[in-house]
C-alpha positions as a Markdown table, in Angstrom:
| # | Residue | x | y | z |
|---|---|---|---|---|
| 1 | Unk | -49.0 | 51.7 | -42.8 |
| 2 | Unk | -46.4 | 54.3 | -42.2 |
| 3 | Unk | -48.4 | 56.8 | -40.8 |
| 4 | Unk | -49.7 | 54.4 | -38.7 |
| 5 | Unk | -46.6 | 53.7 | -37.5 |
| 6 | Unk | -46.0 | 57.5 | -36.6 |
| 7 | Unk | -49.0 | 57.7 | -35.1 |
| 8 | Unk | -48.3 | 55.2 | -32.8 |
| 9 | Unk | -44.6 | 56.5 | -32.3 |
| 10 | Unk | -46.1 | 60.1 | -31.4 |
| 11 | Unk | -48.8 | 59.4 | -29.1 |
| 12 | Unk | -46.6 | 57.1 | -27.1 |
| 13 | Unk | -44.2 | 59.7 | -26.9 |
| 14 | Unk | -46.9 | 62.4 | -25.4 |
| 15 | Unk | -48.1 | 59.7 | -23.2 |
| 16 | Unk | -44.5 | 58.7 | -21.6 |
| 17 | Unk | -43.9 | 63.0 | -21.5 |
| 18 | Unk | -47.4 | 63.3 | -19.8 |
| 19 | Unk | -45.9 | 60.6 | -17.4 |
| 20 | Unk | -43.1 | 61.7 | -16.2 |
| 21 | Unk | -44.2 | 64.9 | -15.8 |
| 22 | Unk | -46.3 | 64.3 | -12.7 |
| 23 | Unk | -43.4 | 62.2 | -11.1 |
| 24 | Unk | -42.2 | 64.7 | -9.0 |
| 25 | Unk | -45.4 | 66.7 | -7.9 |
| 26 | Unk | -46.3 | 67.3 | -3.9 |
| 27 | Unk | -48.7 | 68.7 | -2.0 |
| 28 | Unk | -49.0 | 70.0 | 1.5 |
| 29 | Unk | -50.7 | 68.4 | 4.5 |
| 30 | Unk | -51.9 | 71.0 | 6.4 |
| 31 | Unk | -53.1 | 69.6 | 9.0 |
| 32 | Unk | -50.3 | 67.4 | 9.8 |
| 33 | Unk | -47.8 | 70.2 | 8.7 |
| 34 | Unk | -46.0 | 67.9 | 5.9 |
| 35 | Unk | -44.9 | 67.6 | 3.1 |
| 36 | Unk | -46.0 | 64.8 | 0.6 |
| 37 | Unk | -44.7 | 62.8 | -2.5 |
| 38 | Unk | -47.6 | 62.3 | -4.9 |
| 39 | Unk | -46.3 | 59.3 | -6.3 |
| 40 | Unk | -45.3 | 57.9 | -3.1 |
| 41 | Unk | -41.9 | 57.3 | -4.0 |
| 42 | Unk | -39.2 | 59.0 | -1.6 |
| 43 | Unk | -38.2 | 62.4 | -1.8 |
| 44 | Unk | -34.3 | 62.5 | -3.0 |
| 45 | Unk | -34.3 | 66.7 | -3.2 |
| 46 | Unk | -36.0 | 69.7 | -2.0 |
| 47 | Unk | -35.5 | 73.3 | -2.1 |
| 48 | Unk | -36.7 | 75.4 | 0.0 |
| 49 | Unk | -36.4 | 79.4 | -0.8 |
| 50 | Unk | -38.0 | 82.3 | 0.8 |
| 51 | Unk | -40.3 | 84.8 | -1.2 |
| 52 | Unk | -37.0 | 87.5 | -0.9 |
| 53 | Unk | -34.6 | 84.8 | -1.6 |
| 54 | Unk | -32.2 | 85.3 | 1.6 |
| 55 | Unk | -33.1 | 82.1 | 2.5 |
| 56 | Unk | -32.6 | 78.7 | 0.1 |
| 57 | Unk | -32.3 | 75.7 | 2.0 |
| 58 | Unk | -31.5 | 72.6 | 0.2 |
| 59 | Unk | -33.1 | 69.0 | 2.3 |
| 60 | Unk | -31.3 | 66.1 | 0.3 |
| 61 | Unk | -31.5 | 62.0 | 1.0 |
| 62 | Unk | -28.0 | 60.9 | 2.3 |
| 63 | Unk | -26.7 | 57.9 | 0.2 |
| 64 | Unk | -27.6 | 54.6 | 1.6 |
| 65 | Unk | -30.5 | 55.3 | 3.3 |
| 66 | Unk | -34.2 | 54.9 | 2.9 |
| 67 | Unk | -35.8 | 58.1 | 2.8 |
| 68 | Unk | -39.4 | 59.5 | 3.2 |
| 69 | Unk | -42.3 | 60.3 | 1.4 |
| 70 | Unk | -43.9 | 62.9 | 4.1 |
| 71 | Unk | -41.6 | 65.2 | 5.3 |
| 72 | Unk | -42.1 | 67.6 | 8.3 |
| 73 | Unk | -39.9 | 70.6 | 7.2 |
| 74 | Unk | -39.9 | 71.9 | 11.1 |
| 75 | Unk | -38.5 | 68.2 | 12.3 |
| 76 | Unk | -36.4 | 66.5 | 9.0 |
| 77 | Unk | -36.0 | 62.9 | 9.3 |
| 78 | Unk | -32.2 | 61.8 | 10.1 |
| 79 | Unk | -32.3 | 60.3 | 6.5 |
| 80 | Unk | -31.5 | 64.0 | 5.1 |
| 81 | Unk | -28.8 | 66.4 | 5.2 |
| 82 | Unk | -30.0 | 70.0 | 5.6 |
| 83 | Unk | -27.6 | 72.6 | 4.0 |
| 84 | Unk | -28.3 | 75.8 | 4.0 |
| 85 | Unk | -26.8 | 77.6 | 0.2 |
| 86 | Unk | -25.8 | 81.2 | 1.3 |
| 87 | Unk | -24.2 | 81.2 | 4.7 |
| 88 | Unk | -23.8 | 78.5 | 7.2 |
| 89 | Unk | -23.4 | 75.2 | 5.4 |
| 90 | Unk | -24.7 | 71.9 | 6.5 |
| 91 | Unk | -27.3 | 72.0 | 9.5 |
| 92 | Unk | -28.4 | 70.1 | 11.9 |
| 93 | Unk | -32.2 | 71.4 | 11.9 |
| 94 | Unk | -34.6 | 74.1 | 9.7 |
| 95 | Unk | -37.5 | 75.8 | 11.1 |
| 96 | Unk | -39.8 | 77.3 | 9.3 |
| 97 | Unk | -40.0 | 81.6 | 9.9 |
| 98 | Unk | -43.0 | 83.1 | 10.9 |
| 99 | Unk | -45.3 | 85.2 | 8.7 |
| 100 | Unk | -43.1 | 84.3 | 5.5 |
| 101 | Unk | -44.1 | 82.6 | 2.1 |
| 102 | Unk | -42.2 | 80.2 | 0.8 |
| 103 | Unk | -41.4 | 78.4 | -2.6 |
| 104 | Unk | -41.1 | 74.7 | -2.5 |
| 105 | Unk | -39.2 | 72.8 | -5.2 |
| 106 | Unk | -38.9 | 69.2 | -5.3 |
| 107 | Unk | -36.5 | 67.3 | -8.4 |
| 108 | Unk | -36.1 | 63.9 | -7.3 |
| 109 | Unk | -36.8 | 62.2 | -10.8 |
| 110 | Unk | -34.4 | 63.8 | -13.2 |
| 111 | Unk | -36.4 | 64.1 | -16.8 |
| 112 | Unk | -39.5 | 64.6 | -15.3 |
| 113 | Unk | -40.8 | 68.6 | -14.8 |
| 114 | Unk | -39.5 | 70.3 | -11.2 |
| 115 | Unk | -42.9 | 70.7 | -9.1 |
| 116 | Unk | -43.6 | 73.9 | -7.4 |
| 117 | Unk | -45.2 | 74.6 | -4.0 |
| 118 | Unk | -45.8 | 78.1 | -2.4 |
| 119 | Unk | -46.5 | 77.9 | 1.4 |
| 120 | Unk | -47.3 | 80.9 | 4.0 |
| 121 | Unk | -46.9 | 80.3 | 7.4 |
| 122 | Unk | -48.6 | 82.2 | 10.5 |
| 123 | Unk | -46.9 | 84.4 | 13.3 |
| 124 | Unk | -45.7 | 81.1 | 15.5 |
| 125 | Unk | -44.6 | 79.6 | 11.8 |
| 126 | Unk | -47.4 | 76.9 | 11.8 |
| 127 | Unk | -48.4 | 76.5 | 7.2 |
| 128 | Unk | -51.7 | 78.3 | 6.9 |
| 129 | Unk | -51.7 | 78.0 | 3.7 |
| 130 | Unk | -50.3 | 76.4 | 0.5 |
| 131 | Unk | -50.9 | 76.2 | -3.3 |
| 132 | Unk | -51.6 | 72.5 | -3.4 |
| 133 | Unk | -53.0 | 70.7 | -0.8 |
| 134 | Unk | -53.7 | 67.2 | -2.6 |
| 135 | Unk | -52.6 | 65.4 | -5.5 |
| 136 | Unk | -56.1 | 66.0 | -7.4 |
């Protein structure tokens, strides 16, 4: 009866970890240049770095408002602040550069595992490519 018990204990545990771990994942729309909650839910944080690091860019929900799951990076909703880490603060737009890769981190649900995205754009800084384009 006891191991039974455990049993139960461990594989509900594994299931709930397994859980929250895709809570926060996101892919890229590349043909309608956004970026997209998995889950559905809002996004509440996002990081934005470049490959060399001169660039991290923080896009996070202000408090009160509603938020968005799909998030076009080159045109942020006015539900988000845009704050830029080494330099000039809070801004009032981002655009992606051309010809750069960047690493996409999104944190939203606090005990689940950050997701990662790598995205490259092209010469007029249109994405051309990223590491996930669907939730499959």
């Amino acid at each position: 009866m006891n191991t039974k018990i455990i049993k139960i204990i461990v594989f509900s545990c594994i299931g709930l970890l397994l859980l929250s771990c895709s809570g926060n994942a996101i892919y890229c729309d590349i043909e309608n240049q956004t970026i997209n909650r998995c889950s559905g839910t809002v996004f509440n944080r996002l990081e934005i770095s470049t490959d060399s690091l001169q660039l991290v860019t923080f896009i996070k929900k202000k408090e009160n408002k509603k938020g968005v799951s799909r998030l076009n990076i080159n045109n942020i909703d006015s539900d988000y602040i845009i704050e830029e880490v080494f330099g000039r603060g809070i801004l009032k737009s981002f655009t992606l550069l051309p010809n750069r890769e960047y690493l996409l981190l999104h944190s939203s649900i606090g005990d689940a595992a950050t997701a990662e995205l790598t995205i490259r754009t092209d010469s007029v800084s249109r994405i051309v490519y990223a590491s996930k384009t669907s939730c499959r």
